[in-house]
N, C-alpha and C positions, 0 to 999 in steps of 0.2 A: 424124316430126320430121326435118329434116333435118339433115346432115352438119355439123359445122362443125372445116372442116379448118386453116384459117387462126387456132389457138390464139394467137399469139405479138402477135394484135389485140388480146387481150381482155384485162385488169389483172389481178394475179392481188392477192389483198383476200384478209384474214383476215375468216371471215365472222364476223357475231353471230347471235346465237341466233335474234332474229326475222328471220332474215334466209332468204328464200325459195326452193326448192329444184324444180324439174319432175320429176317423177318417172309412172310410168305404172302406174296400181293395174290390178293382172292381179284383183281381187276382182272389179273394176267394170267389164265389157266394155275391158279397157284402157283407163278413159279418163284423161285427162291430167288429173292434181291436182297442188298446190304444199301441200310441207312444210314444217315450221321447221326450220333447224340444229337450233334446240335439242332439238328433239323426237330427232333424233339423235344428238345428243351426248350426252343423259341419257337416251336409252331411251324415252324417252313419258314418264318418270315420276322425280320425284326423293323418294328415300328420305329423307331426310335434311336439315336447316337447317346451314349454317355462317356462323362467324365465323373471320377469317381477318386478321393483319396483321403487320407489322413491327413490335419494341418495340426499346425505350431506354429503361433507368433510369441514371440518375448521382445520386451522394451522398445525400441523404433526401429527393430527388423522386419524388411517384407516376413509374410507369412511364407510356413516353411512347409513342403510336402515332404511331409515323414515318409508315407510309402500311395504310390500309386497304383490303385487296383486297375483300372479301366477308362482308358482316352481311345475312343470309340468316332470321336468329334471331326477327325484329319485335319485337326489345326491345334498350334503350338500354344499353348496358355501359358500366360505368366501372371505373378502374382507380384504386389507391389503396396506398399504402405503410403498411403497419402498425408494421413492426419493421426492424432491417438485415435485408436479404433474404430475409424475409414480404412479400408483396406481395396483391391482392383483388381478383380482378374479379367486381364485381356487376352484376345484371341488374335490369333493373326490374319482372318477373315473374319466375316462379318456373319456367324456361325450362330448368333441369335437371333437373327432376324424376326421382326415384330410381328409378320407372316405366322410365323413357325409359333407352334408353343413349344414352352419351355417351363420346365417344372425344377425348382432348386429346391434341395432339403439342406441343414447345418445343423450342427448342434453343438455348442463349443464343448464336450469331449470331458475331459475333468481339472476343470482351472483352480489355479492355488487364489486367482481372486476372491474375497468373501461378498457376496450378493450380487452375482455374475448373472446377466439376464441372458433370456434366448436370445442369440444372434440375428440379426435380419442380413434378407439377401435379396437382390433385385437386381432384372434389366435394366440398363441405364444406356445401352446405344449396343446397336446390333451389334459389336465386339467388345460392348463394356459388362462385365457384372460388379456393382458394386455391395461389399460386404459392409455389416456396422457392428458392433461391439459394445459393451458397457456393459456398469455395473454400479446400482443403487443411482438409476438415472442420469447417470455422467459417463458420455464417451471413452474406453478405456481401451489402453492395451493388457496383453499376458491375458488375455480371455480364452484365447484359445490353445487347448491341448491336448494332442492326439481328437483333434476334432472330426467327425466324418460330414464329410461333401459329397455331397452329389448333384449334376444337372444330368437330366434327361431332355432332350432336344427334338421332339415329334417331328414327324417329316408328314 
């Protein structure tokens, strides 16, 4: 292959994942094959499904997906307000199963509440997660804003 010395020609792009790489397989008499990013960036192989996004709840509206990075899940989530700061996100399979682990992160983001605790989150039935809220020990709405979530669902 040759040299390519004149870098400062070529753009420099955040790749994606189907996006193609030369590489020289020493298995195969060196011959020249094309990789995915992705297959790099995950190893060959992804362990895990995620749902991934921004929230916002205000006053006794379900909470709100400002922006959705990644539903990786193949099931439809919705979010719903049960109580002041009881909140539900359900699946439309049973995509938590007790089987499987499942790892949730939250962090209610930056709330105009004053003494706003960490939010909890838990399986509560293999298509239930239920979220909690509050602040200065009493259940609360307006906790969360631009909040990030994430499940990772092990397989």
């Amino acid at each position: 292959m040759a040299k390519i010395s004149n870098t400062g020609s070529y753009p420099i792009v955040n790749a994606s994942s189907d996006d193609l790489i030369v590489i020289t397989d020493k298995s195969d008499n060196d011959a020249t094959k094309n990789i995915t990013v992705g297959s790099i960036q995950s190893g060959g192989t992804v362990s895990y499904n995620v749902y991934s996004a921004l929230l916002t709840q205000q006053s006794t509206q379900d909470p709100e997906v400002v922006s959705l990075f990644e539903n990786s899940t193949g099931a439809t989530l919705t979010w719903r307000r049960v109580s002041p700061g009881v909140y539900t996100l359900t699946a439309d399979s049973p995509i938590f199963d007790p089987a499987t682990k499942v790892q949730i992160w939250i962090n209610y983001g930056f709330p105009t509440t004053p003494n706003a605790e960490q939010p909890k989150a838990k399986v509560s039935q293999p298509d239930l997660i239920t979220v909690e809220t509050g602040a200065s020990g009493t259940a609360s709405d307006d906790i969360l804003e631009a909040a990030p979530f994430e499940i990772r669902i092990y397989s």
